[in-house]
N, C-alpha and C positions, 0 to 999 in steps of 0.2 A: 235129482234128489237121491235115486238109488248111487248114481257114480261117487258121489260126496259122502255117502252114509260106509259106503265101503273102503272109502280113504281115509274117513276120519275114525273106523274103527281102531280099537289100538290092537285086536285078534281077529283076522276072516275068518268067518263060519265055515267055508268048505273051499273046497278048491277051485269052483267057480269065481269065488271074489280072489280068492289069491293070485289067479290068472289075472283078474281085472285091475287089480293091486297095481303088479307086474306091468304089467300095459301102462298105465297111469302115469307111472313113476319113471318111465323109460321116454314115455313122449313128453313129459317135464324136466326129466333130464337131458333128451336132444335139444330142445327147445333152448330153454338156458344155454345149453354147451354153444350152441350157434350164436346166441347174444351174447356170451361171455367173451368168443374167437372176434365178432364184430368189433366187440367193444376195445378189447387187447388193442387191436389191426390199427382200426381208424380212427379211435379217439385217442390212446396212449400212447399208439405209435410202437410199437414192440415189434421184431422181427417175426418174418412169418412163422418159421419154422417152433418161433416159440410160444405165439399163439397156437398153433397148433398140438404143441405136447400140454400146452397147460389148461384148453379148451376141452380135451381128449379125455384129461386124468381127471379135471372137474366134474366131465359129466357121467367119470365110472363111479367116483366119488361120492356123489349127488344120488346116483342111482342105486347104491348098496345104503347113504345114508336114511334114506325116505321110504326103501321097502323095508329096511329091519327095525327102524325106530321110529315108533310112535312119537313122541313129546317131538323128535325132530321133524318129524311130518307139521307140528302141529305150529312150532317158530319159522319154520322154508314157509309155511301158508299164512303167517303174520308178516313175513317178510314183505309181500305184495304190496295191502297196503300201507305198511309203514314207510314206504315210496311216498307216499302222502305227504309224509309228514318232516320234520326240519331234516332228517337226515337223510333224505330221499331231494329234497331239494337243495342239497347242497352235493352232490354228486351231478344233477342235473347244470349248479352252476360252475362243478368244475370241467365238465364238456365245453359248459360254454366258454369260461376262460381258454379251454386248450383249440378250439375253433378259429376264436378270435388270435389266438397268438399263431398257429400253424398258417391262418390265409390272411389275415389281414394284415399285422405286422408287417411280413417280409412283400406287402405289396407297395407296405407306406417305404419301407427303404429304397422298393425296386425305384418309385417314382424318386427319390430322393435322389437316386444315383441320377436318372434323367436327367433331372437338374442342372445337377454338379458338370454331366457331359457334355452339356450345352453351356456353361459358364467357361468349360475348359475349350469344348473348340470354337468360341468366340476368342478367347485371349490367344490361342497359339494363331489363328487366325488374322487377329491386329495386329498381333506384334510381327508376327514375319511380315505383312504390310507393311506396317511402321519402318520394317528394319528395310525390304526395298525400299521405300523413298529417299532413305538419305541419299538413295546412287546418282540422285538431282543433283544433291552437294558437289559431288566427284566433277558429274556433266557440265556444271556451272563454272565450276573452277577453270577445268580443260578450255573451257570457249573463252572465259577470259584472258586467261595465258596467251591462247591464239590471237588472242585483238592486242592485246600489249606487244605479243612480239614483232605483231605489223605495223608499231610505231614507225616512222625512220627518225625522228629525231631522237629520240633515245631508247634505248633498250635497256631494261634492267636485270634481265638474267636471258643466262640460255638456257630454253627448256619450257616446262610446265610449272604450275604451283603442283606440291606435292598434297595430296590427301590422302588420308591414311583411314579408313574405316573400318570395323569389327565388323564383320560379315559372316559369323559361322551359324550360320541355322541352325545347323544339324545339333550344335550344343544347346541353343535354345530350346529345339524341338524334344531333346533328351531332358535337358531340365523339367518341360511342361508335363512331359509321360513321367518321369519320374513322381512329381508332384500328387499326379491323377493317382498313381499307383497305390501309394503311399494313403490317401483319401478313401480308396475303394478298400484296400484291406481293415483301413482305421472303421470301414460300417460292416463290413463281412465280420472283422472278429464283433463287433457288437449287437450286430444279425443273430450271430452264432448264440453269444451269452443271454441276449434275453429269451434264443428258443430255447435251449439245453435248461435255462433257470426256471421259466414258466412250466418248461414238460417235466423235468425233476418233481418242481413242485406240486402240478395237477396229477403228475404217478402217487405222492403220498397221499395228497388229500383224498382222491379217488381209493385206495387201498383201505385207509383209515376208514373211511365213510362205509366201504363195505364192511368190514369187522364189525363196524357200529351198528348197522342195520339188525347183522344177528346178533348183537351182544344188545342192541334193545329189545329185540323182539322175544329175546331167552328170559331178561331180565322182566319182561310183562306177561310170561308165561310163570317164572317164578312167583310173584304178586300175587298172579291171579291164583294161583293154587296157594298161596300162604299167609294170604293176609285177605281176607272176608270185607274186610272194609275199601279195598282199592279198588278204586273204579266201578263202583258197587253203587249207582244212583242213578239207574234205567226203572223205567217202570214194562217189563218184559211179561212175555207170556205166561211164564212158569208163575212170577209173583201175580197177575191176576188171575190165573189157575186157583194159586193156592188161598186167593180172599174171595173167592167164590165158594169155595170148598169150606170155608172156612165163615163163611156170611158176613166177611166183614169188606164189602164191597166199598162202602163209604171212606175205606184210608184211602184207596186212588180217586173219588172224585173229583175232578177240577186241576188233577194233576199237581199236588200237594208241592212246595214249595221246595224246592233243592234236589225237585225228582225232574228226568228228561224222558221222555216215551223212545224207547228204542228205537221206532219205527220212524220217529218222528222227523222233519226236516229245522223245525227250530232250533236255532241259536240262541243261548244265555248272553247275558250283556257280559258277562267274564268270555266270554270266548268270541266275542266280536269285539272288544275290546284289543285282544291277543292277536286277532287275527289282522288290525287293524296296525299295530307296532310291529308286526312281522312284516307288514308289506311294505310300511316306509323304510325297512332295515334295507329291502330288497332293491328298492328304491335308488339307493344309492350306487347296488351294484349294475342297477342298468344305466342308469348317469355314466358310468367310469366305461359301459362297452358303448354308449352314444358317442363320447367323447373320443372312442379311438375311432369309431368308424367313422364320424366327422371330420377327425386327422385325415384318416384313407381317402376322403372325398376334396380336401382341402391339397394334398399333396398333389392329388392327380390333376385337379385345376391349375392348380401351378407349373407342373411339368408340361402340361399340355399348353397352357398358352408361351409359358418359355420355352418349348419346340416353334411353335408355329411363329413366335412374333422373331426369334433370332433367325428364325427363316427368311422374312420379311423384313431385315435390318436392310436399310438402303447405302452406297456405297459413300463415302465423306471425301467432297474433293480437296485435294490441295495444293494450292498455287505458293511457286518459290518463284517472289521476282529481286531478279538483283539489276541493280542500276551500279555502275561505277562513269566517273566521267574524270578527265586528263587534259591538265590546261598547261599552256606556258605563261610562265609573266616577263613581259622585257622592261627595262629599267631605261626611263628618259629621265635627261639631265637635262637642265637647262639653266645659263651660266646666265649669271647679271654683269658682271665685269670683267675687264682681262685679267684685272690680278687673280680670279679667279683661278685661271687657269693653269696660272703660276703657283698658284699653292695646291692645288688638286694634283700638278704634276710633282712636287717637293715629297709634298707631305705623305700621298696614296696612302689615308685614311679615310676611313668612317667619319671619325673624328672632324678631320681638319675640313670635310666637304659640309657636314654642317656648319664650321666655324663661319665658313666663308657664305653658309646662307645661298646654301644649292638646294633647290626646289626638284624632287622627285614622285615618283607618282610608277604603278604596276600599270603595264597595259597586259589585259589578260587574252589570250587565244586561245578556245580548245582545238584540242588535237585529239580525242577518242572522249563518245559518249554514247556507253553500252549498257544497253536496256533489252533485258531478258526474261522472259515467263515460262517456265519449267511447272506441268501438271503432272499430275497424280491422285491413286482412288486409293484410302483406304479401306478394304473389304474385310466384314467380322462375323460373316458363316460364309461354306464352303458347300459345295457337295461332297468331300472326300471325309468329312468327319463322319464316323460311326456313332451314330446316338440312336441306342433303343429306343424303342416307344415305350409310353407314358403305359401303365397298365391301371383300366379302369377299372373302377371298385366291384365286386362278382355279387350283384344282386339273390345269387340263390345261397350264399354264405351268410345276410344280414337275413333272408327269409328265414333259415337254418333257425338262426339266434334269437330271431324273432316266435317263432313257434315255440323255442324253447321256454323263451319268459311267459307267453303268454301261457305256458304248462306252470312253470313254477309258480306265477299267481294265483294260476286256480290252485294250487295245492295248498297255498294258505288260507283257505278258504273249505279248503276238504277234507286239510288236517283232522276236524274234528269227526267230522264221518269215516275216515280213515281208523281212526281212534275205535267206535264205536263198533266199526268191521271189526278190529280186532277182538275187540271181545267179544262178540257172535262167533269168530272163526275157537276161539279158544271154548266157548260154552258148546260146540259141537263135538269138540274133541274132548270135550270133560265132563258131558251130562250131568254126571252124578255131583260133584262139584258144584254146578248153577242152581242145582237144586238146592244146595248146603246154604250159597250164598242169595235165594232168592227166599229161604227160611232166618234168614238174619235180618235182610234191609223188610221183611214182614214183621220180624219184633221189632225192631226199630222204632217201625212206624205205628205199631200200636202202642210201645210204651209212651211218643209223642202224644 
């Protein structure tokens, strides 16, 4: 009570409190300077060197504003709780946007790319597979070639059949890296864009939010000192002081109708009302961090089991059979009469052999019948692919965000004690002032 009575004076009495002032004011301005350096570092992301100058000037700033000015001592001490209240909880929910976009995001991409590495070295995998087997084709042809030319009754070429196949890997394997490439920079620039747009964005909100804090807490300092009626409907010490002094104890019995007991912990149905459509607004913003963290847990299940199961691809055999077979056919003739033979030898037609009613018929003989079965595996993972591992979702990040909501809910619910703080912290720092305004809401309530 004495350390409070000598902060909230607006003149120390002697040089004892000005020393205790001094004290005060300097371990509230370290204190702060340290959570403003924190806050710069790891929530907004600022380089060191410049959390450092602006942690430094803040809290020489802070230290010359709070021992030479009174009103300001009196808005830095509203500041506290108005943390409570909507503008204190929206600073709380831009950490948690910038939380969620700094560690879980680039986790949901990192497992994305996982994916994508393991879709890529399956296909460069099958296909250079793919592309050896056709050397079956080549092999098949060559052994045929060799049995044809061991015909002896005829030969149709000297040599081999010629097969001609596309065989460059290496341009395959430059096509597929180029591909990959091309895919990895298209999530890197967009990695990049949603962190640079999210931290852009939670730098202003966060900056705003603070300017708003002191320009409410200024603006409820102005009020309170210039309008008698604002926020003027406690039932406080001062006003039952002064209806005892006054013998008119009977206006506060029962706690008269539109009045709240300062002290008191009840809620108005207007303010549980308020505080009830603040939490479903809120509502929705933890919906929208469920849903990404959902993604982060849904990504990593996916990369992890497309690690482990293209691991587990078994190898596809494939059988090339070729059959070719080689006959000859001899032509019998078989004459019915002599004149037959008389005109078969005139005529040495087609023609004229059927005129005469020559009966013929194919006797077939093979001569090569080649039956061949040419195997092959095609395989669609490798050991020589490099695929990251899947990175699983970091349980003390959702605790992080977790803590943090469960803070912001209570804050809508403490908003109004917040509220009430404040105007305690303000009637200490203005005595004579509570007095003015606990002489008004007493006519008030006796002219009711």
């Amino acid at each position: 009570a004495e350390l409070w009575s000598v902060y909230s004076k607006p003149v120390p009495a002697d040089g004892q409190e000005l020393r205790t002032l001094f004290l005060q004011c300097s371990c509230v301005a370290a204190l702060l300077g340290g959570l403003f350096y924190n806050w710069l570092l790891a929530s907004l992301e600022y380089p060191r060197h410049f959390c450092v100058a602006m942690a430094v000037t803040f809290s020489l700033l802070l230290l010359l504003t709070l021992f030479l000015v009174h009103p300001a001592r009196c808005v830095f001490s509203m500041i506290m709780p108005t943390l409570g209240t909507k503008q204190g909880r929206k600073l709380l929910l831009s950490a948690c946007v910038m939380i969620v976009a700094v560690n879980i995001t680039p986790n949901i991409v990192s497992n994305i790319k996982t994916i994508l590495q393991v879709i890529k070295c399956i296909c460069k995998n099958s296909s250079e597979s793919l592309l050896n087997s056709t050397t079956l084709l080549g092999m098949a042809s060559w052994k045929l070639g060799e049995e044809i030319q061991a015909l002896n009754v005829w030969k149709p070429f000297n040599g081999h059949f010629k097969f001609s196949l596309f065989q460059n890997s290496s341009w395959i394997n430059q096509q597929m890296h180029l591909a990959g490439e091309n895919v990895r920079r298209n999530f890197l620039a967009v990695e990049v864009l949603v962190k640079d747009s999210v931290g852009a964005g939670n730098k202003l909100v966060a900056g705003f939010s603070m300017l708003y804090l002191c320009f409410e807490s200024a603006c409820y300092l102005k009020n309170y000192l210039t309008n008698l009626r604002f926020d003027n409907f406690y039932i406080t010490k001062k006003l039952q002081r002064l209806a005892v002094d006054r013998k008119a104890t009977h206006l506060l019995a029962g706690s008269p109708k539109g009045l709240i007991r300062a002290t008191g912990l009840k809620l108005s149905r207007a303010e549980w009302a308020l505080c009830l459509a603040q939490a479903l607004g809120l509502s929705v913003a933890l919906l929208l961090v469920l849903v990404v963290a959902a993604l982060d847990h849904l990504a990593f299940s996916v990369a992890d089991t497309a690690l482990r199961k293209g691991a587990q691809f078994s190898t596809v055999p494939i059988v090339l059979s070729v059959e070719y077979s080689v006959s000859a056919g001899i032509l019998l003739i078989f004459l019915r009469q002599p004149i037959d033979l008389i005109l078969l030898i005139s005529h040495l037609t087609f023609y004229s052999l059927f005129q005469a009613g020559i009966k013929n018929s194919l006797l077939n003989i093979p001569l090569l019948d080649f039956k061949r079965n040419y195997q092959h595996h095609l395989n669609f993972s490798s050991a020589r692919c490099s695929i990251s591992p899947p990175t699983p979702p970091s349980p003390s990040v959702m605790l992080v965000v977790g803590l943090l909501f469960c803070i912001i809910y209570a804050t809508v619910f403490l908003e109004t004690y917040a509220r009430r703080l404040c105007r305690k912290i303000a009637a200490s720092f203005f005595e004579s002032r509570e007095e003015e305004r606990a002489r008004y809401l007493y006519s008030k309530l006796s002219r009711q």
